[in-house]
DSSP file (Angstrom, degrees, kcal/mol; ACC not computed):
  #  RESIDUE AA STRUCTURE BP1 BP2  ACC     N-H-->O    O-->H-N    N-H-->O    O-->H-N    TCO  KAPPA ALPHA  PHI   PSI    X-CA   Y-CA   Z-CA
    1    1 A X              0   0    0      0, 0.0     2,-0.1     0, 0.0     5,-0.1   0.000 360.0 360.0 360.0 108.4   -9.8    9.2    6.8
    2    2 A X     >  -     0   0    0      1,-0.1     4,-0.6     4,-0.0     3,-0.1  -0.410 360.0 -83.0 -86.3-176.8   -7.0    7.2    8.8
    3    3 A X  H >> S+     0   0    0      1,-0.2     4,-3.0     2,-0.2     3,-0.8   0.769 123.6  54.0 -51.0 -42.3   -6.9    3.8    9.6
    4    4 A X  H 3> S+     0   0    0      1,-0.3     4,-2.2     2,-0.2    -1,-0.2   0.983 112.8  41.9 -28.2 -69.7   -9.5    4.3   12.9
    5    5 A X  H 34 S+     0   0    0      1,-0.2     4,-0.3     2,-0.2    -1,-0.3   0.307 110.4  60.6 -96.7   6.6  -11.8    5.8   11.2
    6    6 A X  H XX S+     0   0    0     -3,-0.8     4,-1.3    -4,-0.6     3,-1.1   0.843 110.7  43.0 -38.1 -86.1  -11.3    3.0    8.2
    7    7 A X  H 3X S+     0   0    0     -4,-3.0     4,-1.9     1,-0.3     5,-0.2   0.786 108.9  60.1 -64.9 -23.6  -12.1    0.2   10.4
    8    8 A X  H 3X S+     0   0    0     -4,-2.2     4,-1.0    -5,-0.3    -1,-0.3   0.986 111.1  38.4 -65.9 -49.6  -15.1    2.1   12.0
    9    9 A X  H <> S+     0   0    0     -3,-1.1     4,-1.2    -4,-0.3    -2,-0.2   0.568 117.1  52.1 -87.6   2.7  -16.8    2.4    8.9
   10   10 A X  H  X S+     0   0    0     -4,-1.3     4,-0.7     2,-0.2     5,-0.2   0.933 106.0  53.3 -71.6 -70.0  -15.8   -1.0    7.8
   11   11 A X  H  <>S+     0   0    0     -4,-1.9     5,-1.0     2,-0.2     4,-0.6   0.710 110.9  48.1 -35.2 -37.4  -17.0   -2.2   10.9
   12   12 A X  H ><5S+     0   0    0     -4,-1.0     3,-9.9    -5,-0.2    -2,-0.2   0.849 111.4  49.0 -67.6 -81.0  -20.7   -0.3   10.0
   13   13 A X  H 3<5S+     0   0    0     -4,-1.2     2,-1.4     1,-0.4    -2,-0.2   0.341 124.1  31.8 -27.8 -91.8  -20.9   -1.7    6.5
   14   14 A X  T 3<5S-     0   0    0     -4,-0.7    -1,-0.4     1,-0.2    -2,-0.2   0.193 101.9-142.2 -39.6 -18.0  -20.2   -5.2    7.8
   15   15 A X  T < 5 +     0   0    0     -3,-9.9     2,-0.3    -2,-1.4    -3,-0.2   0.946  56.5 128.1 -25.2 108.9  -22.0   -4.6   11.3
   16   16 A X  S   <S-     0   0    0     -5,-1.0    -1,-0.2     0, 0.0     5,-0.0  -0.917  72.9 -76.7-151.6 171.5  -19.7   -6.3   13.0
   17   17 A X     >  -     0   0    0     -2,-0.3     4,-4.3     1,-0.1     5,-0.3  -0.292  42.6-118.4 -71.8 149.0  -17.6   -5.1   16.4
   18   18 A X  H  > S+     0   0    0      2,-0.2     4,-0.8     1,-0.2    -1,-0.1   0.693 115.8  58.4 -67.5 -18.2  -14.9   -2.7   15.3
   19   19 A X  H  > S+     0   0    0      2,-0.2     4,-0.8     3,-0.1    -1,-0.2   0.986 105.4  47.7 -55.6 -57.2  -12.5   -5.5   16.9
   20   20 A X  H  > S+     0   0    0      1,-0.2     4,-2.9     2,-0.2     3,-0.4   0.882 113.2  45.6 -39.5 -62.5  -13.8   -7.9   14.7
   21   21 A X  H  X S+     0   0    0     -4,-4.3     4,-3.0     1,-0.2     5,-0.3   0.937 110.7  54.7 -50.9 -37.8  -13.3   -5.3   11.7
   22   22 A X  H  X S+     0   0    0     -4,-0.8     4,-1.8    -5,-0.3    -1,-0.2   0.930 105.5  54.5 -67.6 -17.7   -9.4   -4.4   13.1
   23   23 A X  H  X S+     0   0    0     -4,-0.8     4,-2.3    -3,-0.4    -1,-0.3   0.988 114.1  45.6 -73.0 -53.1   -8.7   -8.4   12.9
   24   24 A X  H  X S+     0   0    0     -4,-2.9     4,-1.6     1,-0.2    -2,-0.2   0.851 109.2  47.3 -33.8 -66.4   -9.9   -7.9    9.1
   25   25 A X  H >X S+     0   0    0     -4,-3.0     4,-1.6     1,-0.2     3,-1.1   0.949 118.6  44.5 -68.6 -53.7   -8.2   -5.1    8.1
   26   26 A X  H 3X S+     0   0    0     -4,-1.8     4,-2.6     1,-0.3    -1,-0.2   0.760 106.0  53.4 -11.8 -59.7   -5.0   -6.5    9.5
   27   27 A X  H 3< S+     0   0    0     -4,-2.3     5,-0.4     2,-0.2    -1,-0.3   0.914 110.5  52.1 -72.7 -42.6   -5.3   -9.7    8.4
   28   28 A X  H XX S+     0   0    0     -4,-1.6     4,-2.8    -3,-1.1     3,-1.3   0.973 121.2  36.7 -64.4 -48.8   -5.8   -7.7    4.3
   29   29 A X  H 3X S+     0   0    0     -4,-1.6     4,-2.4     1,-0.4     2,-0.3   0.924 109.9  55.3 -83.3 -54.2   -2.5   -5.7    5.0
   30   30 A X  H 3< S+     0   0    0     -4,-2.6    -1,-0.4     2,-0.2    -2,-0.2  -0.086 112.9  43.4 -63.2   7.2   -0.7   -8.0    6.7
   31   31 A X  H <> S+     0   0    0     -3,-1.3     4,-1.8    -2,-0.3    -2,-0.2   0.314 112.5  55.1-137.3 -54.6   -1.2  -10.8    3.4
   32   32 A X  H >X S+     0   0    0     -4,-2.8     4,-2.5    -5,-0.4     3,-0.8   0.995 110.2  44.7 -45.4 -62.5   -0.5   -8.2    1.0
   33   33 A X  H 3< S+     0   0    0     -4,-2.4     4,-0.4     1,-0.2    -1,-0.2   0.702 112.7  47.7 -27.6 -52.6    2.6   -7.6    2.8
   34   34 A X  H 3> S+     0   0    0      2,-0.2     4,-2.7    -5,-0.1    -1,-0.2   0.830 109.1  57.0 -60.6 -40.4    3.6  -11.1    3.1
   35   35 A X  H <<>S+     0   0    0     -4,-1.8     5,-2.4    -3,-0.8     4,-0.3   0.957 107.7  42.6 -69.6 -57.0    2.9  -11.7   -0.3
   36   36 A X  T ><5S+     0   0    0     -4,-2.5     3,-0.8     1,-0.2    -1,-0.2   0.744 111.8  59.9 -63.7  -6.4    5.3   -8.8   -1.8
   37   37 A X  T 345S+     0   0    0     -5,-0.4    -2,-0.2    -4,-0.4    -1,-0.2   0.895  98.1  54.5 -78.0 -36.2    7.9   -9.9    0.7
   38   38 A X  T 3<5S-     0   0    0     -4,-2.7    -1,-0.2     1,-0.1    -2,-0.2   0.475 125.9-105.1 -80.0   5.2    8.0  -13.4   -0.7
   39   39 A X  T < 5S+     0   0    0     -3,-0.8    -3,-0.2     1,-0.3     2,-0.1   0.663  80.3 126.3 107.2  12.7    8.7  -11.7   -3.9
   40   40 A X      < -     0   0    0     -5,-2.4    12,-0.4    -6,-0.1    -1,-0.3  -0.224  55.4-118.4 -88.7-167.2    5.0  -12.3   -5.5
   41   41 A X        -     0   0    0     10,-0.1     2,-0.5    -2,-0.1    10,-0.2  -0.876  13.6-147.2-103.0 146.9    2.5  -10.1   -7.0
   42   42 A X  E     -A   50   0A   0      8,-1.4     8,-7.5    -2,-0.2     2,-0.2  -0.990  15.3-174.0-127.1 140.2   -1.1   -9.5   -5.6
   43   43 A X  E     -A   49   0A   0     -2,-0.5     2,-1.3     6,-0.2     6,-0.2  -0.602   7.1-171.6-117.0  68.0   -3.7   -8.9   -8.3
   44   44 A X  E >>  -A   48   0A   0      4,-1.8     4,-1.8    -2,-0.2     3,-1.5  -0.508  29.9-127.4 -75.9  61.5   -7.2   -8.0   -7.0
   45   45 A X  T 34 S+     0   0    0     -2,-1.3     3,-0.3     1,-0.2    -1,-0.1   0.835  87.8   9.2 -30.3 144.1   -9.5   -8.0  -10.3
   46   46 A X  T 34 S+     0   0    0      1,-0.2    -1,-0.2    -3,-0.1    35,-0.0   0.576 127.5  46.2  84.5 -37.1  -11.2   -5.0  -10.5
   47   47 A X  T <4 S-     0   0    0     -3,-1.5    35,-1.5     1,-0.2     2,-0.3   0.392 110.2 -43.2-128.3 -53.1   -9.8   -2.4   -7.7
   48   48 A X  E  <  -AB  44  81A   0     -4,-1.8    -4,-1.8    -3,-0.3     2,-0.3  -0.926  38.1-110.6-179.4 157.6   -5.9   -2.8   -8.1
   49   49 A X  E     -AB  43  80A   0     31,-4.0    31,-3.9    -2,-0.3     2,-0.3  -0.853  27.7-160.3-110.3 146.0   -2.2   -4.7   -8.6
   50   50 A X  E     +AB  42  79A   0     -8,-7.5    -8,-1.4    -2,-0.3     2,-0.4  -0.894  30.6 138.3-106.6 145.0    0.4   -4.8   -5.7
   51   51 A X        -     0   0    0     27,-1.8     2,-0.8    -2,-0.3    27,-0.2  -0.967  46.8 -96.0-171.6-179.3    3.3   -5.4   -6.5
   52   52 A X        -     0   0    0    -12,-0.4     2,-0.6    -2,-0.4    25,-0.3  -0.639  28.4-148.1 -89.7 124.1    7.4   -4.3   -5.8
   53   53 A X  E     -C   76   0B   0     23,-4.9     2,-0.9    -2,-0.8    23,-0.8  -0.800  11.6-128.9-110.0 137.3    9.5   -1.9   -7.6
   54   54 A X  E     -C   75   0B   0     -2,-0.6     2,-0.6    21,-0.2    21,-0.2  -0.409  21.2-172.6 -70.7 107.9   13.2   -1.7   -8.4
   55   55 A X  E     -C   74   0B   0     19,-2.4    19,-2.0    -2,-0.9     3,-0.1  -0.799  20.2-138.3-101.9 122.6   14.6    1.6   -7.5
   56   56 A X        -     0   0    0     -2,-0.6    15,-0.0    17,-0.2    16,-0.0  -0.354  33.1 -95.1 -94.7 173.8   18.2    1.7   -8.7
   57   57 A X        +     0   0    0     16,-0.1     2,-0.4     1,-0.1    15,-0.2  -0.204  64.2 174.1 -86.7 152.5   21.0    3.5   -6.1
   58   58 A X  E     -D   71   0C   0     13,-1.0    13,-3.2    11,-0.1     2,-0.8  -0.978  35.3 -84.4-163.8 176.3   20.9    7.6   -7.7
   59   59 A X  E     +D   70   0C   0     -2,-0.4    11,-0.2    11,-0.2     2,-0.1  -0.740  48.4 172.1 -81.6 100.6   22.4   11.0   -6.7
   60   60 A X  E     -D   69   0C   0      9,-1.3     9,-0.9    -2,-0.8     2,-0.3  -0.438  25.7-126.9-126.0-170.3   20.5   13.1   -4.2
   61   61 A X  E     -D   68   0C   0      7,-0.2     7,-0.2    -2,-0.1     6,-0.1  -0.883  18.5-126.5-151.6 126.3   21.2   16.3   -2.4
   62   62 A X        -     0   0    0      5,-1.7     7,-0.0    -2,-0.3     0, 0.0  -0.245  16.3-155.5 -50.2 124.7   21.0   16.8    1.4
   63   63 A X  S    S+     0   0    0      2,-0.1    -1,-0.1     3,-0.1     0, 0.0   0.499  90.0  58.2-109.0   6.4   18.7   19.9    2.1
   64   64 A X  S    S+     0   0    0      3,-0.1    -1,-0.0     0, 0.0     0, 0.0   0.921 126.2  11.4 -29.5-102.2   20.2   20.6    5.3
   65   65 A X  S    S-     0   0    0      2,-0.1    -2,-0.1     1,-0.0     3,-0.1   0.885  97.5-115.1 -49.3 -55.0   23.9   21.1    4.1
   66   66 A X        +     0   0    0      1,-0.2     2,-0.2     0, 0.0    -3,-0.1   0.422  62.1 161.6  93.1   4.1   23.3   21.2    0.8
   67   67 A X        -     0   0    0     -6,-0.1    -5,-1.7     1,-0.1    -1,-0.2  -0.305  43.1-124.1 -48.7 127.6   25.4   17.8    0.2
   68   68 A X  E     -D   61   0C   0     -7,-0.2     2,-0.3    -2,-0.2    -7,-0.2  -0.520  39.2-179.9 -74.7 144.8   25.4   15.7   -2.5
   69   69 A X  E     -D   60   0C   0     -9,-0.9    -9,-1.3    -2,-0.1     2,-0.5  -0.926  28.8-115.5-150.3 123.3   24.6   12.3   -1.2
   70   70 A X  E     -D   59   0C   0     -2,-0.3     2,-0.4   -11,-0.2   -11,-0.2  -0.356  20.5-148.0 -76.0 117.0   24.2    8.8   -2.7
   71   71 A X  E     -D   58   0C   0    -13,-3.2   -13,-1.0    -2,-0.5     2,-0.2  -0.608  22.1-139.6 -82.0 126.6   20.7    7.3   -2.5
   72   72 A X        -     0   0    0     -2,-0.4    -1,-0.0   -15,-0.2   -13,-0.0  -0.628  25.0 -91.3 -98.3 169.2   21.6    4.1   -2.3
   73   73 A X        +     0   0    0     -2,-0.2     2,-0.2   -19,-0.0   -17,-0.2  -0.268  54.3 164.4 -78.0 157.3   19.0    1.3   -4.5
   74   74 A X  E     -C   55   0B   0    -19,-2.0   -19,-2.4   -21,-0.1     2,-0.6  -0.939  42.2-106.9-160.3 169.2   16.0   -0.2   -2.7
   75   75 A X  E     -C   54   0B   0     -2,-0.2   -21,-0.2   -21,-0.2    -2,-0.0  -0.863  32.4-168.9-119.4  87.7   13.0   -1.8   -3.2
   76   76 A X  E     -C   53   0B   0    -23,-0.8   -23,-4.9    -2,-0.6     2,-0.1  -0.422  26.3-116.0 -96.0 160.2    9.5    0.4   -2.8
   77   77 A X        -     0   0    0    -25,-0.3     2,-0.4    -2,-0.0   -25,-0.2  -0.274  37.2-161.9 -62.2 151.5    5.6   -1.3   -2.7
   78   78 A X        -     0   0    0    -27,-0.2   -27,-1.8    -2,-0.1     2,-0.4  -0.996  15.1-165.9-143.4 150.3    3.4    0.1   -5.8
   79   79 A X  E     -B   50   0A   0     -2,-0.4     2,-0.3   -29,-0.2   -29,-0.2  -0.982   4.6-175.6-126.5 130.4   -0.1    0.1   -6.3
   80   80 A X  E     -B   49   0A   0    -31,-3.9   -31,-4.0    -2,-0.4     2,-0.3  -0.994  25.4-138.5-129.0 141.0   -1.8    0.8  -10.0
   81   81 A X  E     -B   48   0A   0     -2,-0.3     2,-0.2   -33,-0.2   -33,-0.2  -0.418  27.4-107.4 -86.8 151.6   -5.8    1.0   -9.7
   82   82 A X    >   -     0   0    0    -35,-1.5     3,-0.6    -2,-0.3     5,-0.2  -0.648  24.0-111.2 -98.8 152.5   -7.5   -0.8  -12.5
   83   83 A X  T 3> S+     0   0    0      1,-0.3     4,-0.8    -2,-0.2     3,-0.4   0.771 122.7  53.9 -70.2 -36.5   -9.4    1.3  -15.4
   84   84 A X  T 34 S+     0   0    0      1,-0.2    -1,-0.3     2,-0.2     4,-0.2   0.356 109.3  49.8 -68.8  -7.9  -12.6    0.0  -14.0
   85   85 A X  T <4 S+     0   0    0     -3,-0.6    -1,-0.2   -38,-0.1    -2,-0.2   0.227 113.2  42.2-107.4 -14.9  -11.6    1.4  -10.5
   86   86 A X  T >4 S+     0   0    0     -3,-0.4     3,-1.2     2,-0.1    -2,-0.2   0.541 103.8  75.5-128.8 -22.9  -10.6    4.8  -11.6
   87   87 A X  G >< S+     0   0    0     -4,-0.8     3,-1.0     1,-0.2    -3,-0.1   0.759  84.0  57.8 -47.0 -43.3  -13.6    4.7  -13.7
   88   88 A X  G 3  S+     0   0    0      1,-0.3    -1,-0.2    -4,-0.2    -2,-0.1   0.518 102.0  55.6 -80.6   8.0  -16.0    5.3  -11.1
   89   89 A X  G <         0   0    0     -3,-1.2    -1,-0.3     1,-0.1    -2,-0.2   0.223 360.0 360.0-113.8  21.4  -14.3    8.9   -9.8
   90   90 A X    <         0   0    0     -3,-1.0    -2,-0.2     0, 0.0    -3,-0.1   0.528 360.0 360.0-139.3 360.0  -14.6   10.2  -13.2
């Protein structure tokens, strides 16, 4: 399912116009977003924590050339699902 076909079936559950829904889903990503950018966490009880990780600078190898090349350190999004959330696929 991509992001389309997200907000379409968003759009059902809710029935509301699939515009309506795209303002929604926007608006969820776009807050998360803001939120790890300002250097919080977002904790959503139940489904899952957002939050930033520190990835330190490391040694990599070009698979092209076959160069060694220095990854330099950076900061990636994480997501961890809550046990009650992961619960219901098994």
């Amino acid at each position: 399912m991509n992001k389309s076909e997200f907000t379409r079936a968003y759009a059902d559950r809710l029935n509301v116009t699939i515009k309506e829904a795209e303002v929604l889903v926007a608006t969820f990503i776009d807050t998360i977003t803001a939120c790890l950018q300002n250097g919080e966490y977002v904790h959503i009880s139940g489904f899952a924590t957002f939050d930033l990780k520190d990835k330190k600078a490391r040694e990599g190898v070009n698979p092209a050339s076959k160069e060694k090349v220095v990854i330099p350190a950076c900061k990636s999004p994480n997501a961890k699902f809550s046990k009650s959330y992961k619960k219901i696929f098994n």
